[in-house]
C-alpha positions as CSV (number, residue, x, y, z in Angstrom):
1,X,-11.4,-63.8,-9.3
2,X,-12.1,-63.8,-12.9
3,X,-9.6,-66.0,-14.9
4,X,-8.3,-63.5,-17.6
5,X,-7.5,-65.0,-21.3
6,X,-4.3,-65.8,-22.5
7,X,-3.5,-66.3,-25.8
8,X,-1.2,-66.4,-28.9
9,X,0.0,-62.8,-30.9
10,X,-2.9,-63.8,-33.6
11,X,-5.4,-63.7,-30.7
12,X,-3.8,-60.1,-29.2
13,X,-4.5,-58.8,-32.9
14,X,-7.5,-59.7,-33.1
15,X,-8.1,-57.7,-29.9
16,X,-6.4,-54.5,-31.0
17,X,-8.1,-54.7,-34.3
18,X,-11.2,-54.6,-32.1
19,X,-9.7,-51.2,-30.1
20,X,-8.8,-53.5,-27.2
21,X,-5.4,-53.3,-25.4
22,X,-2.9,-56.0,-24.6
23,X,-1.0,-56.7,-22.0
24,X,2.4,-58.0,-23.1
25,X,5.6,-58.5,-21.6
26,X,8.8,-56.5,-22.4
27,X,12.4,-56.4,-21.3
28,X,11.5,-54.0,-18.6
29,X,8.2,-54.7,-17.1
30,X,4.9,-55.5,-18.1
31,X,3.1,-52.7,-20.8
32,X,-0.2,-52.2,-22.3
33,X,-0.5,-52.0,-25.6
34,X,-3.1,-50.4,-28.1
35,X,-3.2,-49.0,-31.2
36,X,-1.9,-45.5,-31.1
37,X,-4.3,-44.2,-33.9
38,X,-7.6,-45.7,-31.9
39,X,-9.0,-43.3,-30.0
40,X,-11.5,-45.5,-28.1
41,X,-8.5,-47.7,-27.8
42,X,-6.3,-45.6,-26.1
43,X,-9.3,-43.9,-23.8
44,X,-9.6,-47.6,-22.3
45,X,-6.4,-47.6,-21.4
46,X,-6.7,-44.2,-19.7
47,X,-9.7,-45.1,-18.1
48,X,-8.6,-48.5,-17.0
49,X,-5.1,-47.2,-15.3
50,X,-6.9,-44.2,-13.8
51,X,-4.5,-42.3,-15.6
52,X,-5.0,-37.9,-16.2
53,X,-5.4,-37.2,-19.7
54,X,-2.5,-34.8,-19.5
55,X,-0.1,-37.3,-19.2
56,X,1.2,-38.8,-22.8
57,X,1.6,-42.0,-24.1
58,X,4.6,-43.2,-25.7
59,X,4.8,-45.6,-28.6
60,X,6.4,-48.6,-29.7
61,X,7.9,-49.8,-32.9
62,X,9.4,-53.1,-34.4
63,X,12.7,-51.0,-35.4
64,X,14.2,-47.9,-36.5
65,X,13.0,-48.3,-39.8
66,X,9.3,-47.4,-39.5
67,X,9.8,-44.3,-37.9
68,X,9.5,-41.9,-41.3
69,X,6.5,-43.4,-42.0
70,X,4.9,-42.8,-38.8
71,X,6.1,-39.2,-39.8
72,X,8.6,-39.0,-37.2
73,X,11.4,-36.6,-37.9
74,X,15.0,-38.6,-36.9
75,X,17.8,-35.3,-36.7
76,X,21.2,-36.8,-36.1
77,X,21.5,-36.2,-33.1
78,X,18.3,-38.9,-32.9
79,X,20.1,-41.4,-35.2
80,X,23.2,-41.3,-33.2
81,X,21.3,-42.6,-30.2
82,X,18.8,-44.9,-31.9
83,X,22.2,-46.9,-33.5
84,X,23.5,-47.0,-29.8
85,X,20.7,-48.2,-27.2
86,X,17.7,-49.7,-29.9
87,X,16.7,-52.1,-29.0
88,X,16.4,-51.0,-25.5
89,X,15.0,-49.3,-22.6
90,X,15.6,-46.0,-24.2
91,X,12.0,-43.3,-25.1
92,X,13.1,-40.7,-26.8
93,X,10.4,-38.0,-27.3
94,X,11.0,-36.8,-31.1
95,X,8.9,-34.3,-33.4
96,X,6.0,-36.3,-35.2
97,X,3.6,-34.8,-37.7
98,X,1.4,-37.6,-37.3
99,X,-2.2,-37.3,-36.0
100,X,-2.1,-40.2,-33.2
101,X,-5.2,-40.4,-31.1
102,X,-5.6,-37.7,-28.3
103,X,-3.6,-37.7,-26.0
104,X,-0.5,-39.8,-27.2
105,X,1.2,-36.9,-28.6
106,X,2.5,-33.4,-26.2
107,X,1.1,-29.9,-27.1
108,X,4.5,-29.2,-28.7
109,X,3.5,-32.2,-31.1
110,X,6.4,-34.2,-29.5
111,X,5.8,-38.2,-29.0
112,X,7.8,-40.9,-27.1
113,X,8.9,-44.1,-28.8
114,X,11.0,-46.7,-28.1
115,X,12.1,-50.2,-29.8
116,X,12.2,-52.9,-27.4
117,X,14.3,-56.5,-27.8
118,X,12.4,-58.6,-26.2
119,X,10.7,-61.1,-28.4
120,X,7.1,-61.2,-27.1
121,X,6.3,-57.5,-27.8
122,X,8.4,-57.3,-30.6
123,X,6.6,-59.6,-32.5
124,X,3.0,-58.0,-31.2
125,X,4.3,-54.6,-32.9
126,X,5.4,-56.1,-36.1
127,X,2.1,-58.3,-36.5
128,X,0.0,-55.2,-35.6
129,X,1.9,-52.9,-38.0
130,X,1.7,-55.7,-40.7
131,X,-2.1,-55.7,-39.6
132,X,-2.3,-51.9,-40.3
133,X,-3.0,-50.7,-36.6
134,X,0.7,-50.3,-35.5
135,X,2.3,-48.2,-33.8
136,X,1.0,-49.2,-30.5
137,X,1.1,-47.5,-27.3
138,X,3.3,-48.2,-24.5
139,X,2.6,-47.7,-21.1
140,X,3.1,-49.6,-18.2
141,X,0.6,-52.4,-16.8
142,X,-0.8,-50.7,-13.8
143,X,-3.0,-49.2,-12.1
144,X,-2.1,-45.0,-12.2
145,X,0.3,-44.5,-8.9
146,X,0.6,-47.9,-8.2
147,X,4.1,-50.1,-9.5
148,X,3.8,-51.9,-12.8
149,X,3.4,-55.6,-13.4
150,X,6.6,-57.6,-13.4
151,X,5.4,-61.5,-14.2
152,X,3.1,-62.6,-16.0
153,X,1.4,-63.6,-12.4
154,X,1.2,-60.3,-11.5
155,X,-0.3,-59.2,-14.9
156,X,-2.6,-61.8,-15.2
157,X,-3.8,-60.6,-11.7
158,X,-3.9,-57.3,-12.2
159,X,-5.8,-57.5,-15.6
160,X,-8.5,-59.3,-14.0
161,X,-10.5,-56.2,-13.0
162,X,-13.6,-56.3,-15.7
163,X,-13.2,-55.1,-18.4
164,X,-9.4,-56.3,-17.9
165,X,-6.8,-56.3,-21.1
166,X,-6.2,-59.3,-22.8
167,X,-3.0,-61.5,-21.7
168,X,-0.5,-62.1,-24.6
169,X,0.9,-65.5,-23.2
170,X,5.0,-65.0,-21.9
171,X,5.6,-68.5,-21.4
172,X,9.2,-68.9,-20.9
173,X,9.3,-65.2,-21.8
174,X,8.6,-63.4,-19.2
175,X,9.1,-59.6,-18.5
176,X,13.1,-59.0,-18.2
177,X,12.5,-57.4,-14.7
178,X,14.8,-54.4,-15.0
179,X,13.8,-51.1,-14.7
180,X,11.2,-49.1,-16.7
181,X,12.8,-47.3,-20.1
182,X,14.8,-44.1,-20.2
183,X,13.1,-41.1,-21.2
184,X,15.1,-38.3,-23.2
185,X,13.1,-35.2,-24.5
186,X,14.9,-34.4,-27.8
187,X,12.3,-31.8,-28.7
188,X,13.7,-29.9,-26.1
189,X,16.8,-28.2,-27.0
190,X,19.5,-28.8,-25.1
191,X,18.1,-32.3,-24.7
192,X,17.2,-33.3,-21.4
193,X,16.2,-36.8,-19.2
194,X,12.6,-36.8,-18.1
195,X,13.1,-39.7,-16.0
196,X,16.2,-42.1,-15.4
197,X,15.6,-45.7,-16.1
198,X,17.4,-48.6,-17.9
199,X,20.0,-46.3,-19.6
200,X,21.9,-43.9,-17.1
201,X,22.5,-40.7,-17.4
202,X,26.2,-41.4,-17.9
203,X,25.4,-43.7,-20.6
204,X,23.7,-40.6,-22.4
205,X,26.1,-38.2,-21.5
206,X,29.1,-38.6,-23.8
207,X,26.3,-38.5,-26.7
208,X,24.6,-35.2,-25.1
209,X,28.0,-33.6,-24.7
210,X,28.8,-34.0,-28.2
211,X,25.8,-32.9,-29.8
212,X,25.9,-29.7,-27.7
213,X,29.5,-29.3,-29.2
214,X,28.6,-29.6,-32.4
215,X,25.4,-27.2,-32.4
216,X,27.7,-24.8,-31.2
217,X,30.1,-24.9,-33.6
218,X,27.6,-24.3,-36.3
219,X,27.1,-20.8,-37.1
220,X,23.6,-19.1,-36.6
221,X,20.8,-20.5,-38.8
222,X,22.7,-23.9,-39.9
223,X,20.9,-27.1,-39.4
224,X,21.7,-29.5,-36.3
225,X,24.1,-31.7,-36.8
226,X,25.6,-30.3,-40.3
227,X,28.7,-28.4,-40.5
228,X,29.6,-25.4,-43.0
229,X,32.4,-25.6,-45.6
């Protein structure tokens, strides 16, 4: 088996500068990571996980702040939850009027992105958005249908198919081994869960619930979230 390089967050840039991917622990499991704005970059990954093109890609940033500039609109409703569970294991699919490469955003123009803790990807993300080539995508490190990496053993592995992504060394750093991120559509109105991971439903609900209260205590036409005098 083919010994698959590991190396520092200087060496991973280098990679995505070059539209390679990354594979990089994170508090869940372990993710692949491109530059959302490559589209050679993300079309590797596709091809590599065997993954259908109809299927999006969500994103990662370093924090909260960077989200207007990747032209991501944040309604209240938004905020509320990003001041609550980032950094965490919660996607939330938002509007975006950004032109990622094809295939990251929906049709409806909607994008998932999340804001992990964990230190290794974290500072991946922030070195690639200081690099220019931020955000980056993030989907899980396997194979499509099969479960995703959870050591760096089993990364290192799985990455060793050829052309395999580039190892971002964990050290004592490894993936936090919980389960993959929530993912809440906020496009869709109500909102809803698309899949159930690290943050429970009953975690969301009290923030849901009071979103949907005030929406409907707004009368016709008023924005989300603001209230008439």
């Amino acid at each position: 088996m083919a010994v698959v390089p590991a190396g520092s967050v200087a060496d991973a840039v280098r990679v995505l500068a070059q539209d390679g991917c990354v594979a990089v622990p994170t508090e869940t499991v372990w993710g692949l990571a491109a530059s959302a704005g490559s589209a050679a970059a993300v079309e590797g990954i596709r091809v590599w996980k065997g993954r259908a093109d109809d299927q999006p890609i969500s994103v990662l940033v370093s924090d909260a702040s960077r989200l207007a500039g990747y032209g991501f609109a944040v309604a209240p409703q938004a905020r509320t939850l990003i001041e609550a569970f980032w950094p965490g294991p919660l996607t939330l699919v938002l509007p975006c009027r950004s032109s990622f490469a094809p295939g990251v955003a929906r049709a409806d123009g909607g994008v998932g992105v999340r804001c992990s803790p964990h230190v290794g990807v974290t500072a991946l993300v922030a070195a690639a958005e200081a690099s220019g080539l931020g955000p980056l995508t993030a989907t899980s490190c396997n194979r499509s249908g099969e479960p995703p990496a959870q050591t760096e053993a089993e990364a290192r592995a799985l990455c060793a198919r050829v052309p395999g992504p580039f190892v971002l060394e964990a050290g004592e750093n490894d993936a936090g081994g919980t389960e993959p991120s929530t993912v809440l559509d906020l496009v869709a109105a109500p909102a809803r869960i698309l899949r159930e991971g690290g943050v429970s439903a009953a975690m969301l609900r009290p923030f849901l619930e009071m979103s949907q209260e005030m929406s409907a205590g707004d009368p016709p036409g008023s924005p989300e979230g603001e209230r008439t005098g």
